[in-house]
N, C-alpha and C positions, 0 to 999 in steps of 0.2 A: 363442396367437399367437406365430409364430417373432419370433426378435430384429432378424430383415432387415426382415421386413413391419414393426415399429413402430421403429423406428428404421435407415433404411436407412442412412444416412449415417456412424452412428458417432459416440462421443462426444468431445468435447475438452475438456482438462483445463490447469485455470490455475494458477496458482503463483506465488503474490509471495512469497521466503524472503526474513525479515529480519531484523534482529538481534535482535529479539527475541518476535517471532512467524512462523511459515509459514502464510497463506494458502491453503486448496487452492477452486477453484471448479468445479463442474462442468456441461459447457455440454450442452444437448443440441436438437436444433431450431434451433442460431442464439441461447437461450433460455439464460441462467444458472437452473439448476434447484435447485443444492445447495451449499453452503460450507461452509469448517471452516477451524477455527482450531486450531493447534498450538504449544506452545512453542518455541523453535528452539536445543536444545540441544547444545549444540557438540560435545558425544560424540556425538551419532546420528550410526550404521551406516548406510550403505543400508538391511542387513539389517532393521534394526529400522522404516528408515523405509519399508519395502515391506511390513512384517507390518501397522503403522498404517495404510497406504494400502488394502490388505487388506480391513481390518475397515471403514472408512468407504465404503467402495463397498460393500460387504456389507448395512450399513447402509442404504445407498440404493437398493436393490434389493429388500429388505426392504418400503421403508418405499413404495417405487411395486406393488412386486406385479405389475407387467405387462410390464417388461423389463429383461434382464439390462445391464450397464453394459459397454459396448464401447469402448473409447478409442484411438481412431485417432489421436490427436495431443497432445502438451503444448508450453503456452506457457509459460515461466519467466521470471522477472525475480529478481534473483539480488543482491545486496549481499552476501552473504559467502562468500566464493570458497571455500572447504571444501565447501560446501553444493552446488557445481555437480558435484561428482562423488559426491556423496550422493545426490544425484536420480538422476542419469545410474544409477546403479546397481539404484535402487528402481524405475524405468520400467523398464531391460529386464526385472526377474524379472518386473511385476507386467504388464506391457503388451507385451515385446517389442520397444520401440522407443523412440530416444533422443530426451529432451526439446529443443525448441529455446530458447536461451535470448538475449534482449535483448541486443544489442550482439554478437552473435555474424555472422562472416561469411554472408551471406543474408539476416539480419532484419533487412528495411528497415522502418523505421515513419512515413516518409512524412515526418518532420518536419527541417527543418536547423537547427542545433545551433550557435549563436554563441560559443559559448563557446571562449577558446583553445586549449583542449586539449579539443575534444569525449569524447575518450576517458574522460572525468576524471568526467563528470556519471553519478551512479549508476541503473542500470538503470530501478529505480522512480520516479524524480525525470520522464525522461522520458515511462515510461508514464502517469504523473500530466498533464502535460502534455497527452500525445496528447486524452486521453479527456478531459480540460474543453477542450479547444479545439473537440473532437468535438460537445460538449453544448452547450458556449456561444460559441462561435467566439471572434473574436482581435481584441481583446488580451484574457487574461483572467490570474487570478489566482491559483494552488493553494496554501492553506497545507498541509503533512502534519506532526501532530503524532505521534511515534513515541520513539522512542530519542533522536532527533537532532530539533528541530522546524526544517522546510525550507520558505522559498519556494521558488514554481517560477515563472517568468515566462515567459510565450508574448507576445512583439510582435502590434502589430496586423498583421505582414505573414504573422502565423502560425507564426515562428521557435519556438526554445527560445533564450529573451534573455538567461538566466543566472537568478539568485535570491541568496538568503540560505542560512547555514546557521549554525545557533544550538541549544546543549545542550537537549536534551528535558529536558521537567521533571519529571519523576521523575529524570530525572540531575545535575539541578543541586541535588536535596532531599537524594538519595544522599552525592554529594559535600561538603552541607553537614554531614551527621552525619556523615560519615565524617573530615574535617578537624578536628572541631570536641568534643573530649574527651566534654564535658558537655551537647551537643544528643543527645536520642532521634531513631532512624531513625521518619520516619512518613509515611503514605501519604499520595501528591500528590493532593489533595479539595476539590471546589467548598464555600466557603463564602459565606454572607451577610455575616460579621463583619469589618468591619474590622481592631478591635482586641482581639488573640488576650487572654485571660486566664490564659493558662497556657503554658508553654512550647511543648508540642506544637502546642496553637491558634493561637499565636505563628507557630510555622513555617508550618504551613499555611495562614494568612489570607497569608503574607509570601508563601511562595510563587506562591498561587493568583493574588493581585491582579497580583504582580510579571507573572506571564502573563499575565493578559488585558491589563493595560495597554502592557507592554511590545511584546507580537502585535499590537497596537490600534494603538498609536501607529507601526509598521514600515507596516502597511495605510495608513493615511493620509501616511507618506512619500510613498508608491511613487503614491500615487493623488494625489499634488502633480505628476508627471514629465508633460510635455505628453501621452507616446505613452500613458501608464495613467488618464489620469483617469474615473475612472466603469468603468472596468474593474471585472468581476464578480469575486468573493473568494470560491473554492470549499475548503471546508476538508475532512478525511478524517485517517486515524490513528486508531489506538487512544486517542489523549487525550483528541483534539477534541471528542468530546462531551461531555465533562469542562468544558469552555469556554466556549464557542460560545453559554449561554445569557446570556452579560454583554459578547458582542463582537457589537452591532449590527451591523459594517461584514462581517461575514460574510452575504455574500448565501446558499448554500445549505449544506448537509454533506450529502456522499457518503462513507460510512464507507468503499464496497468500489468506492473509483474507481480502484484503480491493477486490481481483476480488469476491470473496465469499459475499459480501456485494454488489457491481454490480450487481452480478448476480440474487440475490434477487428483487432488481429494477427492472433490464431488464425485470426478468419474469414479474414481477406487469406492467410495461406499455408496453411493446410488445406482450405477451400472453393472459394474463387475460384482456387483455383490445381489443385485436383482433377480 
């Protein structure tokens, strides 16, 4: 079966790059098909990041057996500005054709942006937005735990209302060993314990609770404010599931909501606009 008859349309390819991970999704049908997680290491080439891209559509082509991967478009969301011309290099050798990326003139995503300096709100912060107001309409609520852990606030009239931004916790453990002579580096980890028994355990109970309580108590701020009360609490990030099982006030976790927010784009300027 030729690759026109089972995929006439072509595929589209998503792209959340962040500080500490890249995102790749791949859409095919309308349908997120495939995903991959990459570190996002500040030395990568194009070159190298087109040999990776390479081998993962390789991969999925491989693994469907009935058609080859044709990518007529990429949606990018971008937080570190090095990284937009790392893409832009790796799509033409591997694709022939230059990503479009969030906040770039033409990508409209439908939503108005209250904040003073709209230019200021990071790429992903809004695709986070688009996509739980998409799911759960307005007012709603996005925590994303990552590098940085972010509220994101959609009004009920459907804005981007502004948020919070607060050290990710793995960088606030970092910064504690790192300060602190005689503390060990140890990995940010759910515990049941309150009271650590040993240094390391120490940290980690301090850390862990400090988070949920702290993310806990931010949710029930905001769900105090006339326009938020009862507002839905959609959480995502690499952390969050780290969390999310001692923070009742999270109504759902979407690990892969900022490509759910891409893929909303994607369709609007590769489909609808075809």
């Amino acid at each position: 079966m030729s690759t026109l008859e089972t995929n006439p349309t072509g595929d589209l390819l998503l792209v959340d790059m962040g500080n500490t991970c890249m995102v790749f999704g791949l859409v095919r049908d309308g349908v997120m098909c495939g995903h991959w997680r990459l570190s996002s290491e500040r030395s990568l080439t194009g070159d190298e990041l087109a040999l990776k891209l390479r081998g993962l559509l390789k991969a999925e082509e491989d693994k469907d057996g009935q058609c080859k991967v044709t990518v007529h478009g990429v949606m990018a969301a971008c937080v570190v500005p090095h990284f937009e011309a790392v893409l832009g290099e790796a799509c033409a050798q591997v694709f022939g054709l230059k990503p479009l990326f969030v906040g770039s003139p033409g990508v409209k995503t439908g939503m108005a942006v209250d904040y003073k300096n709209p230019r200021e709100v990071g790429a992903d912060r809004i695709v986070n937005a688009l996509a739980a107001r998409e799911a759960f309409g307005a007012p709603v609520i996005v925590m994303d735990c990552g590098t940085a852990t972010t509220f994101d606030v959609v009004s009920p009239q459907g804005h981007y209302a502004g948020g919070l931004i607060l050290p990710g916790m793995e960088v606030a453990l970092e910064a504690l060993a790192g300060r602190a002579a005689k503390l060990p580096e140890v990995p940010f980890a759910a515990t049941d314990e309150l009271i650590g028994r040993d240094t390391a355990g120490s940290m980690q109970s301090g850390s862990y609770w400090a988070a949920v309580e702290g993310l806990s108590g931010i949710i029930r701020r905001l769900h105090t404010l006339p326009d938020y009360a009862g507002a839905p609490v959609v959480a995502t990030g690499g952390l969050a599931g780290r969390i999310i099982d001692a923070m009742p006030d999270i109504d759902t976790y979407r690990p892969e909501l900022t490509l759910e927010g891409l893929l909303l784009l994607a369709l609007r300027h590769f489909v609808e606009h075809a």
